[in-house]
RODO-2510 file (C-alpha; in nm, 4 decimals, decimal comma):
residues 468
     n   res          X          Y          Z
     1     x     9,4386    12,1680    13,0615
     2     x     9,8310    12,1965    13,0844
     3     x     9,8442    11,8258    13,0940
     4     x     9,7068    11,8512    12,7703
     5     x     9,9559    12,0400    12,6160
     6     x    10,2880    11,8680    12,7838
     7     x    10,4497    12,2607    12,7677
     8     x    10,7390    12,3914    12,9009
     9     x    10,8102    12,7165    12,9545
    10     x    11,1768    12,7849    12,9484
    11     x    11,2467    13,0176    13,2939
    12     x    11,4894    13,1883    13,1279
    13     x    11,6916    13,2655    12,8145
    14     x    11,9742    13,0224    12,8874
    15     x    11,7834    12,7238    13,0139
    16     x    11,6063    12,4434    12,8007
    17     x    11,2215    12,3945    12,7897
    18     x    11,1446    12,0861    13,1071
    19     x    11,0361    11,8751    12,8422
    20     x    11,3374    11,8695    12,6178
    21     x    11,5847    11,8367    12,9338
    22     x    11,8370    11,5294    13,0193
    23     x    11,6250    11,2044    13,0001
    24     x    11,5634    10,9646    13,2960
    25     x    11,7988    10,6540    13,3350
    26     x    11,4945    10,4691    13,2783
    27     x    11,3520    10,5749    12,9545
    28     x    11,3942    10,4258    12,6665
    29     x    11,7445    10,4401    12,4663
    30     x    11,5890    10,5974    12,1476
    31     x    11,4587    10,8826    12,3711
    32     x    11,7754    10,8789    12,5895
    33     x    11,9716    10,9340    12,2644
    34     x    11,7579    11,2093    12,1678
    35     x    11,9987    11,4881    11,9682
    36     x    12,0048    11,8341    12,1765
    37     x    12,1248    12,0251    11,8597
    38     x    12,1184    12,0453    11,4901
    39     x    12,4341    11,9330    11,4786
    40     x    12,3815    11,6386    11,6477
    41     x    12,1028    11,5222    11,3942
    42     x    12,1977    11,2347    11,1712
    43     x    12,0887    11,2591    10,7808
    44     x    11,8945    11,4919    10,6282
    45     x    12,1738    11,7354    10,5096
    46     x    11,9769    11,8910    10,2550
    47     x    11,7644    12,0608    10,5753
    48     x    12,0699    12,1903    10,7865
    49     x    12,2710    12,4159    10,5668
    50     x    12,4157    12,7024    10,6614
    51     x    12,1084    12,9613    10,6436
    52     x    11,8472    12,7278    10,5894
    53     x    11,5001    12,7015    10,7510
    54     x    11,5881    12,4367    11,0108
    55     x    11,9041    12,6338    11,1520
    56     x    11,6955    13,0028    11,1458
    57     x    11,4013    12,8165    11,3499
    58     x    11,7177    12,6381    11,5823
    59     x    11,8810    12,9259    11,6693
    60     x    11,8257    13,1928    11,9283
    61     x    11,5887    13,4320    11,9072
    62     x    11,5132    13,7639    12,0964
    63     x    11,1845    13,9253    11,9650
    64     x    10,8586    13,8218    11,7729
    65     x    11,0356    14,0827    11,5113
    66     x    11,2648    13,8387    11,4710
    67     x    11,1257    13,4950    11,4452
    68     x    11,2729    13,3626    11,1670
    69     x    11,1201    13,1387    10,9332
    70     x    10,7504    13,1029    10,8880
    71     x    10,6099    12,7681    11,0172
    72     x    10,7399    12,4447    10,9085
    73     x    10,5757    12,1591    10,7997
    74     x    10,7818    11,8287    10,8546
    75     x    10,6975    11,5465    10,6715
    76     x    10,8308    11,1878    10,6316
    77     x    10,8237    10,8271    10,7319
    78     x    10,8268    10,7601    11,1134
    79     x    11,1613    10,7264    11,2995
    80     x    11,4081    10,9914    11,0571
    81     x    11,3599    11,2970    11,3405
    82     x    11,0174    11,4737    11,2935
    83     x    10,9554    11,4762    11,7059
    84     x    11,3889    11,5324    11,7378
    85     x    11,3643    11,8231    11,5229
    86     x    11,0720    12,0079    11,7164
    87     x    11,2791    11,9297    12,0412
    88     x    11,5455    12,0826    11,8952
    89     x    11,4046    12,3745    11,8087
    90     x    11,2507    12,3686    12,1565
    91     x    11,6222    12,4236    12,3004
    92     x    11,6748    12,7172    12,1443
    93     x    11,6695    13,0323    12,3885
    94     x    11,3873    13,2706    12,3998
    95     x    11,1201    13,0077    12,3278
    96     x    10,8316    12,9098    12,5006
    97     x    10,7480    12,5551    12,3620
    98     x    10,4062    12,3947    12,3607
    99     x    10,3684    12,0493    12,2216
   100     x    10,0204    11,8787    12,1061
   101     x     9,8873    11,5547    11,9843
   102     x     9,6286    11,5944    11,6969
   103     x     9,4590    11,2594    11,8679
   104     x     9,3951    11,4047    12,1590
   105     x     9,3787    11,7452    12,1156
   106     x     9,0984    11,9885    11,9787
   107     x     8,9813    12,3162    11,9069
   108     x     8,9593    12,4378    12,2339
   109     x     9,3281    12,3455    12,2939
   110     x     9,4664    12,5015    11,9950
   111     x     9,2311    12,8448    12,0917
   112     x     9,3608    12,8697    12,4268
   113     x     9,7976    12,7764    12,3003
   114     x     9,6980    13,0822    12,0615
   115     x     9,5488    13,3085    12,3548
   116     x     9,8540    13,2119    12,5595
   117     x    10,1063    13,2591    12,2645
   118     x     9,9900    13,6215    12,2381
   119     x    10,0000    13,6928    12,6009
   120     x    10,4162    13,5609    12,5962
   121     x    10,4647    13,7657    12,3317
   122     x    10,2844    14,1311    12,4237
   123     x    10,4320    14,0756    12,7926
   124     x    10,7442    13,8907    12,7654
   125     x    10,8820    13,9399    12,3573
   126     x    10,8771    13,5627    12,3566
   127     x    10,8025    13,3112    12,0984
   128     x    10,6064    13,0587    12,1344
   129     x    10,7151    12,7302    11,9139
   130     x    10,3893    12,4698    11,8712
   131     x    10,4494    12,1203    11,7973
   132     x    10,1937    11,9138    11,6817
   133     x    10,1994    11,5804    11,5759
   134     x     9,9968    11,3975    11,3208
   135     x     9,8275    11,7240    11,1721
   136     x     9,6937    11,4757    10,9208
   137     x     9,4757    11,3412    11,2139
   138     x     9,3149    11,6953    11,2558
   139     x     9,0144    11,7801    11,0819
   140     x     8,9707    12,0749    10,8729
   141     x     8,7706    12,2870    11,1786
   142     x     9,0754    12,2194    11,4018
   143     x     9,3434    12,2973    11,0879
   144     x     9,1354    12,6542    11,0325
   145     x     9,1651    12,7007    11,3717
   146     x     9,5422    12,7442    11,3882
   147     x     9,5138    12,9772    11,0534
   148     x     9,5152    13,3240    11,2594
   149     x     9,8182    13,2043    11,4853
   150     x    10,0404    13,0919    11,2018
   151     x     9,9455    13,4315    10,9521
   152     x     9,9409    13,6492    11,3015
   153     x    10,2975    13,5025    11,3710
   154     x    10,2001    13,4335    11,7590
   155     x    10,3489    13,0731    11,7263
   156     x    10,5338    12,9451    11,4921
   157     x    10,4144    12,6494    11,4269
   158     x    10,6015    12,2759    11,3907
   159     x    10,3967    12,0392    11,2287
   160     x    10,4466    11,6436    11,1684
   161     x    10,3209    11,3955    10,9459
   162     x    10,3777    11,1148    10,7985
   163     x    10,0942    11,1272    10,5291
   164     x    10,1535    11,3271    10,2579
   165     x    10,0291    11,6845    10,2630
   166     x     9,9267    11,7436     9,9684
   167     x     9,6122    11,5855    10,0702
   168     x     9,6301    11,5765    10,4704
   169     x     9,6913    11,9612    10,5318
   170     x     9,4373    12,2492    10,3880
   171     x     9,5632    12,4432    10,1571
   172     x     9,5586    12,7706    10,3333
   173     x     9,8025    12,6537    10,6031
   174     x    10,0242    12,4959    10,3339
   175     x    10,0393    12,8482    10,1811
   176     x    10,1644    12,9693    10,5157
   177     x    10,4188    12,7327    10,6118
   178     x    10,7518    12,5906    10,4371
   179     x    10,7198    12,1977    10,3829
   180     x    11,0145    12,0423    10,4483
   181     x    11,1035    11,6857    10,3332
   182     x    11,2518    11,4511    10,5773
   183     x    11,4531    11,1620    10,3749
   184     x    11,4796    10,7885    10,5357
   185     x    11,8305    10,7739    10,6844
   186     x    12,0329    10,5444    10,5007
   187     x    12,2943    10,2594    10,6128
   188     x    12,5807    10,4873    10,7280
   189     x    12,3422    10,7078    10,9486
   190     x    12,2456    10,4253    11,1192
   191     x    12,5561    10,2542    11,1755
   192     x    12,6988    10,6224    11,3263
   193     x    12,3594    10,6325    11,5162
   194     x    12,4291    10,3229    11,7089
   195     x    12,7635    10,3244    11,7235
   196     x    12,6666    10,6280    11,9059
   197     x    12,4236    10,5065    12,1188
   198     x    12,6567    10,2152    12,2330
   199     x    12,9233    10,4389    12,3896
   200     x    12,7843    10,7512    12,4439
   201     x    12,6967    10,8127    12,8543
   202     x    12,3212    10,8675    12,7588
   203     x    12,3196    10,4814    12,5876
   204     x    12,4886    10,1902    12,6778
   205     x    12,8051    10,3786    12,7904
   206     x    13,0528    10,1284    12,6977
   207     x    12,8860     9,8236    12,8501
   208     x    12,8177     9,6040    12,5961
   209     x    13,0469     9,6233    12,2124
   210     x    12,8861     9,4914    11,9172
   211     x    13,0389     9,2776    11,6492
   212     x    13,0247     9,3680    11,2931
   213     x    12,7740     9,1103    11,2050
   214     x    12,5612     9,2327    11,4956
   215     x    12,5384     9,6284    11,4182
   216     x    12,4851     9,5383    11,0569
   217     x    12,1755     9,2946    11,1423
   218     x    12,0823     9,6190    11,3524
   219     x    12,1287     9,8615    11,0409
   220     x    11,9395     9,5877    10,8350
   221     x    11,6416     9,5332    11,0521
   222     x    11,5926     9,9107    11,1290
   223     x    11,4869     9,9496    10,7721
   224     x    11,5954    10,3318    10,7470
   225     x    11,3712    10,4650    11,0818
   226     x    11,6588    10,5346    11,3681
   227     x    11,3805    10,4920    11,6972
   228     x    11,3629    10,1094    11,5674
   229     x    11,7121    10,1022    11,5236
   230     x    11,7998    10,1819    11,8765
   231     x    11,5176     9,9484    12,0059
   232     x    11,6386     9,6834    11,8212
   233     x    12,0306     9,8049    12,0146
   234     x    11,8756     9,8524    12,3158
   235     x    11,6461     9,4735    12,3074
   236     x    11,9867     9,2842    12,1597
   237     x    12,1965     9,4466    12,4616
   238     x    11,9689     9,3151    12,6865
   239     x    12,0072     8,9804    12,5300
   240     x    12,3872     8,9651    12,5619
   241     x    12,4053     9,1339    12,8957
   242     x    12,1346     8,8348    13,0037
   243     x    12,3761     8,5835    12,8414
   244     x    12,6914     8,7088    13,0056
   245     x    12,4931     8,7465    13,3424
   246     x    12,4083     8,3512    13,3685
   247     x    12,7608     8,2181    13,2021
   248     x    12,9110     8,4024    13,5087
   249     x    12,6889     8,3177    13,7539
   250     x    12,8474     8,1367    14,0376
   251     x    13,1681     8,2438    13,9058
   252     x    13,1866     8,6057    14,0816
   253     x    13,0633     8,9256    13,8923
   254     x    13,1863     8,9272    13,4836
   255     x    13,3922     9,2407    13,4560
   256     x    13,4428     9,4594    13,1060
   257     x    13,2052     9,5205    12,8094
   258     x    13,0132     9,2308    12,6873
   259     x    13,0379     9,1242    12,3228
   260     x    12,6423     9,1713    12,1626
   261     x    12,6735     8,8815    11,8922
   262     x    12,4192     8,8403    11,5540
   263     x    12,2558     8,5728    11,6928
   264     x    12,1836     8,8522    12,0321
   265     x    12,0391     9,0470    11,7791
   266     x    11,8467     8,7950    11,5968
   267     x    11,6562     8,6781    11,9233
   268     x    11,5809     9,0186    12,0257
   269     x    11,4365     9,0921    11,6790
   270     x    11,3629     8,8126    11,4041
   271     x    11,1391     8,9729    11,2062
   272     x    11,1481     9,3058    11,0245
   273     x    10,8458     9,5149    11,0637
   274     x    10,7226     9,6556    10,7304
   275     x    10,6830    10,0411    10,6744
   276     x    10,3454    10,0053    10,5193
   277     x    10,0421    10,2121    10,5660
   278     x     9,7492    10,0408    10,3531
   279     x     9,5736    10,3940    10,3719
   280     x     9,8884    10,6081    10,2933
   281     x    10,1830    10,7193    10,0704
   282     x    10,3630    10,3102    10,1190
   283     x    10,0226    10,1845     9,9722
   284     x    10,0248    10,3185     9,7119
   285     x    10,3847    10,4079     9,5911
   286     x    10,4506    10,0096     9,6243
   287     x    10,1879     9,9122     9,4633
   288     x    10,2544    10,1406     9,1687
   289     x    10,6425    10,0148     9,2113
   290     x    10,4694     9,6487     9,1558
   291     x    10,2695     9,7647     8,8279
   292     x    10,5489     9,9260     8,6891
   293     x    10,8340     9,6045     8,7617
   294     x    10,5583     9,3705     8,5426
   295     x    10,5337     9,6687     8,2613
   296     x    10,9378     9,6799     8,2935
   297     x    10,9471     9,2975     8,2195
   298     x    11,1532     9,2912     8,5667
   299     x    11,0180     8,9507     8,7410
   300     x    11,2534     9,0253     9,0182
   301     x    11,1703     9,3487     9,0827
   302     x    10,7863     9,2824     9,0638
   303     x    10,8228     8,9706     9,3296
   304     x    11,0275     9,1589     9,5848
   305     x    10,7466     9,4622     9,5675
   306     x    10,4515     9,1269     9,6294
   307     x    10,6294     9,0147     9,9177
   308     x    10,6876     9,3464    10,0480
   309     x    10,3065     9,3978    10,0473
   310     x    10,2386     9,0493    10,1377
   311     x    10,4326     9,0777    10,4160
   312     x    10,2796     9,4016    10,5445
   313     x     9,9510     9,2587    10,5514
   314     x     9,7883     9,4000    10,2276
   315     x     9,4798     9,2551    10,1080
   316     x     9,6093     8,9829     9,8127
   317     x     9,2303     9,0230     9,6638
   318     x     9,3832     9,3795     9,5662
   319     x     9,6637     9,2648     9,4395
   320     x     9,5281     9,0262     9,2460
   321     x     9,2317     9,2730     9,1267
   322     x     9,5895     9,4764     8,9680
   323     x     9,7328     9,1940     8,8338
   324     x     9,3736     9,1462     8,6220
   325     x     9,4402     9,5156     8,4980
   326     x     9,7930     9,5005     8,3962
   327     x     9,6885     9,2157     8,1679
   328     x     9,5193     9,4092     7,9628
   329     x     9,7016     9,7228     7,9944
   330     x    10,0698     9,6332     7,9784
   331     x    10,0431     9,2515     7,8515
   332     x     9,7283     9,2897     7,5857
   333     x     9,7251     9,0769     7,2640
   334     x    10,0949     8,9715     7,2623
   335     x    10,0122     8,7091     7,4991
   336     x     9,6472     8,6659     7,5229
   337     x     9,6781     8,4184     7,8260
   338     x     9,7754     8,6351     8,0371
   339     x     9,4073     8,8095     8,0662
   340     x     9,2997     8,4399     8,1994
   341     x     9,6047     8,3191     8,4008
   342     x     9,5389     8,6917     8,6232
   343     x     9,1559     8,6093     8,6079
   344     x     9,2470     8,2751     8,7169
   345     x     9,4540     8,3934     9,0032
   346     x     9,1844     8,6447     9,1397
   347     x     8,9594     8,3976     9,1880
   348     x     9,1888     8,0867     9,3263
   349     x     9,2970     8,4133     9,5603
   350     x     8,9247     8,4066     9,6990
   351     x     8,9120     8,0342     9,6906
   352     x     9,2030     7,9218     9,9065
   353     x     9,3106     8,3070    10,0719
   354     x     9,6190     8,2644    10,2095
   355     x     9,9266     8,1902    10,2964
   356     x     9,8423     7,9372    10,0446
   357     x     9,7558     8,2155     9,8059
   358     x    10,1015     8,4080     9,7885
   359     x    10,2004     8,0959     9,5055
   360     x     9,9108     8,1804     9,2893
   361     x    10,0104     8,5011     9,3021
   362     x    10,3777     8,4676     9,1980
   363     x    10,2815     8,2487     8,9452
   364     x    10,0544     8,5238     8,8100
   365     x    10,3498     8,7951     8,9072
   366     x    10,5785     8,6144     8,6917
   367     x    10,3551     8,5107     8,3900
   368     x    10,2537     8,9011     8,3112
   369     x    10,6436     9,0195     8,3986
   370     x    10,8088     8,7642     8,1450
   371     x    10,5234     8,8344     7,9209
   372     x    10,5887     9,0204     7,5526
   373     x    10,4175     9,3724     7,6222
   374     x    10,1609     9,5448     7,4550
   375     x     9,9434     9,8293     7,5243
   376     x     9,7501     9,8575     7,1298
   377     x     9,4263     9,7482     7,2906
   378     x     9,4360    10,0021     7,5853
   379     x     9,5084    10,2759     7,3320
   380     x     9,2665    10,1781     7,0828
   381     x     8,9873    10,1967     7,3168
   382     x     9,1081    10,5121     7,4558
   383     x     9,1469    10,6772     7,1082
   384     x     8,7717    10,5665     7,0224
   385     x     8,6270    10,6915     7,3612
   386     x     8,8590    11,0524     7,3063
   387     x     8,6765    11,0544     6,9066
   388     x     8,3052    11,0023     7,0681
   389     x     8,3197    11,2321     7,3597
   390     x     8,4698    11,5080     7,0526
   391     x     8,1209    11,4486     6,9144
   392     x     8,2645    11,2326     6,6230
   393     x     7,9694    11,0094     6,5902
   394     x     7,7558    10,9533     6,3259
   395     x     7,4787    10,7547     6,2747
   396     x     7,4810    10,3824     6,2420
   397     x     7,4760    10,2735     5,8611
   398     x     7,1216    10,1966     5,8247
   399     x     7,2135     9,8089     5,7509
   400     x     7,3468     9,7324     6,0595
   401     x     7,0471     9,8385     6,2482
   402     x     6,8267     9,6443     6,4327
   403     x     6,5308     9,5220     6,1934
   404     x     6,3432     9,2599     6,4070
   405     x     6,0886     9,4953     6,5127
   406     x     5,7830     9,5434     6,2496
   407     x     5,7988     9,8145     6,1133
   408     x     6,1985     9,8061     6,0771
   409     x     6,1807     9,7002     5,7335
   410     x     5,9942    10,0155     5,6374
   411     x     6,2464    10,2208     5,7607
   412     x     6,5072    10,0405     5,5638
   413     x     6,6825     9,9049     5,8472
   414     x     6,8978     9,5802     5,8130
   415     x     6,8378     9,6379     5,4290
   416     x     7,1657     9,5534     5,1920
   417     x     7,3375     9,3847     5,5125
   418     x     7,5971     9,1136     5,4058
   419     x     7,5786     8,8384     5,6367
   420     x     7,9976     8,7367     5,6933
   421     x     7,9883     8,3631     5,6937
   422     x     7,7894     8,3527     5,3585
   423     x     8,1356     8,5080     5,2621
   424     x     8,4966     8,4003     5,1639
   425     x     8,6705     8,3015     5,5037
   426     x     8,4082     8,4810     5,6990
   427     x     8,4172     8,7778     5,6397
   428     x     8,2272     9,0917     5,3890
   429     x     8,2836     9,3911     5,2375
   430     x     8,1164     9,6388     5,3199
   431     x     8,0665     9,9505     5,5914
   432     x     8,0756     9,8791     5,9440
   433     x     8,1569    10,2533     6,1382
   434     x     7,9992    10,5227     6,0734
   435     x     8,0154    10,7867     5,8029
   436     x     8,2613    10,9883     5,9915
   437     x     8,5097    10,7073     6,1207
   438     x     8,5324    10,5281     5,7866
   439     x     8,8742    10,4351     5,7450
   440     x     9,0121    10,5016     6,1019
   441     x     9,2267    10,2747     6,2401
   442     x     9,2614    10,2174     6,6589
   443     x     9,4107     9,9255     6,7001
   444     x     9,8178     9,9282     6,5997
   445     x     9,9160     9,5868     6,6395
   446     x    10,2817     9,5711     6,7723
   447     x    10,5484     9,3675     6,6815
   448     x    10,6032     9,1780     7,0046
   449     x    10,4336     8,8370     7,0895
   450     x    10,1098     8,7449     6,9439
   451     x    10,0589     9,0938     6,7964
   452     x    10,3250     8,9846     6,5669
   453     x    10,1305     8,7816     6,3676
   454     x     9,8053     8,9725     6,4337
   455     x     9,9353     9,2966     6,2557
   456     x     9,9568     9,0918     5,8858
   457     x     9,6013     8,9780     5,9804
   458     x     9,4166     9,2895     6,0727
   459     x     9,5872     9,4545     5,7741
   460     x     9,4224     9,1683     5,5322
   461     x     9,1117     9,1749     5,7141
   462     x     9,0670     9,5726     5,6700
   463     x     9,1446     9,5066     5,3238
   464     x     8,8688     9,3294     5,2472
   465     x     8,6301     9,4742     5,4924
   466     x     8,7097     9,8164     5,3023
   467     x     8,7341     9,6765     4,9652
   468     x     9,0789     9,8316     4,9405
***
């Protein structure tokens, strides 16, 4: 079962948990580089004041008494420091530090960590500090089941995700935990991070140096998660070093550092890898980016957020099944066509798929983005579903009714109907809604696009209708 857990039991006060110690030669740079202190974190400021959570649950610790914070909850994108955090905390004295992965891990694990937790601290005043990663991936048996541990205080527990948890962790253990917010790390993070990384003993330790066009392609590529920007480092070092290696071969051994170029970079990674879960918070925070660019009449905007989904591999049928909505939400009656050009797109979508289909969609993108806006229709209907579910109603005017059934005629239905195109231009006076709703008005034609000539007409046409 210990395998299980990956724990490490620090032997004494002074001396780190096993798992937290120096890293082989051989491991990776991102986990060579791995901070040992708060201090050493990059980003996220707003967690590491002075007094905050992050530096109570860092620091030492000498009794259960005096544990610190309640359990954290650390959420955020991957790569920003969830798992560097936990280790972190890990270091400080007088902790006992058990680590689990909700995929592989279950109730029987978390039951005997929280049997175990007790024991260190009844017999030996120690806390016990449990890291687990991807609570979203736990059910809501194996949540419940670390509910007595965390109100108890046996562990405290450190908990990642990257989903938010709002919706991933039960409420009960959200009530008894803080939720902290990690932010992506931005541009200067990262270029301190592998500046870092390239001299520092634990990295590259002064064997290769990169030039500025290099570490920026690095920064660029990384996209804001720090473990991709040292494999990125780490994959254009080897690249260079490679290079260097077979210019000097059969010209002795090249001495010095070894200049990691752009194009070094560029071979080790060509392609940057989208941060886009089609099930989680990227989903659907880019997608509602992409409706809101097209209501905000910003075609740029709106194209960048359909080849950022594009790009991560999200289903264009969805997209295009949005773009058919914000027609008639956000584009309406100021430019009627652009109900059919998004109709049109849908189904060319299904027709030819893709890549092919990414033009159909732009094309659609920027028709409804460069569009005049209206939402009159998607009010009006909302207005007259919010007056019939508030039980204003009514009969209909016995005129209108259906009389091609015998037997209609004798219950006056269909009788003093005015048949429109026996009318002036087509249309009658007389009642249409019911008793209640005569005289309400749900459609407010704006003064953008085709609504602007619509709003003259409707006001004519009610005119008449009403006999006004």
């Amino acid at each position: 079962m210990d395998d299980l857990f990956a724990s490490a039991h620090a032997p004494d006060d002074d001396a780190p948990a096993t798992t937290v110690g120096r890293a082989h030669p051989s491991a990776p740079l991102a986990v060579r580089m791995r901070p040992r202190t708060l201090d050493e974190v990059l980003g996220q400021a707003h967690l590491k004041e002075p007094g905050s959570p992050l530096r109570k649950l860092t620091g030492p610790s000498s009794s259960a008494q005096a544990a610190g914070p309640s359990s954290v909850i650390l959420y955020g994108p991957p790569g920003i420091g969830k798992t560097t955090l936990a280790h972190v905390i890990a270091r400080a004295p007088g902790r006992t530090f058990r680590e689990l992965s909700a995929i592989t891990a279950g109730v029987k694990d978390v039951r005997e960590v929280m049997q175990q937790a007790q024991r260190e601290r009844d017999l030996y005043d120690r806390i016990t500090v449990l890291f687990l990663d991807e609570i979203h991936r736990f059910s809501k048996a194996q949540q419940d089941a670390l509910l007595p541990g965390v109100e108890n205080r046996w562990v405290v527990l450190v908990a990642a995700t990257t989903e938010n948890p709002s919706f991933s962790v039960i409420a009960p253990l959200l009530s008894r935990s803080l939720l902290l917010t990690l932010r992506p790390l931005d541009d200067a993070d990262l270029a301190a991070l592998v500046d870092r990384a390239v001299a520092d003993e634990r990295g590259l330790n002064g064997t290769v140096t990169l030039t500025e066009a290099a570490r920026d392609y690095v920064v660029r590529m990384a996209g804001g998660d720090a473990r991709r920007a040292l494999t990125v480092l780490e994959a254009a070092a080897g690249v260079g070093l490679d290079r260097a290696a077979a210019r000097s071969e059969g010209r002795g051994t090249a001495s010095g550092a070894v200049e990691v170029t752009a194009e070094d970079a560029a071979q080790a990674m060509d392609h940057q890898i989208q941060r886009y879960d089609k099930d989680g918070d990227q989903h659907y925070d880019v997608i509602s980016a992409f409706i809101k660019s097209i209501r905000g009449s910003d075609v740029d905007a709106a194209l960048h957020y359909l080849a950022r989904m594009l790009e991560a591999g999200e289903d264009p049928r969805f997209i295009a099944r949005r773009l058919v909505i914000s027609a008639s939400e956000d584009v309406g009656m100021a430019d009627p066509t652009a109900l059919q050009t998004a109709v049109a797109a849908a189904q060319a979508v299904q027709l030819i798929g893709m890549p092919e289909g990414r033009i159909v969609l732009a094309q659609a993108v920027t028709h409804l983005a460069t569009a005049p806006k209206s939402n009159a229709s998607y009010l009006a209907v909302d207005e007259a579903i919010a007056d019939v579910r508030a039980g204003r109603t009514g009969p209909v005017p016995p005129h209108l009714r259906d009389a091609h059934y015998p037997g209609a005629k004798a219950l006056g239905h269909g009788q003093g109907y005015v048949y429109s195109h026996d009318e002036p231009h087509a249309v009658a006076r007389q009642q249409y809604p019911p008793d209640p709703l005569v005289g309400k008005d749900y459609y407010r034609p704006k003064p953008v696009g085709h609504e602007r000539q619509l709003g003259p007409q409707v006001e004519a046409l009610r005119r008449i209708i009403r006999g006004e």
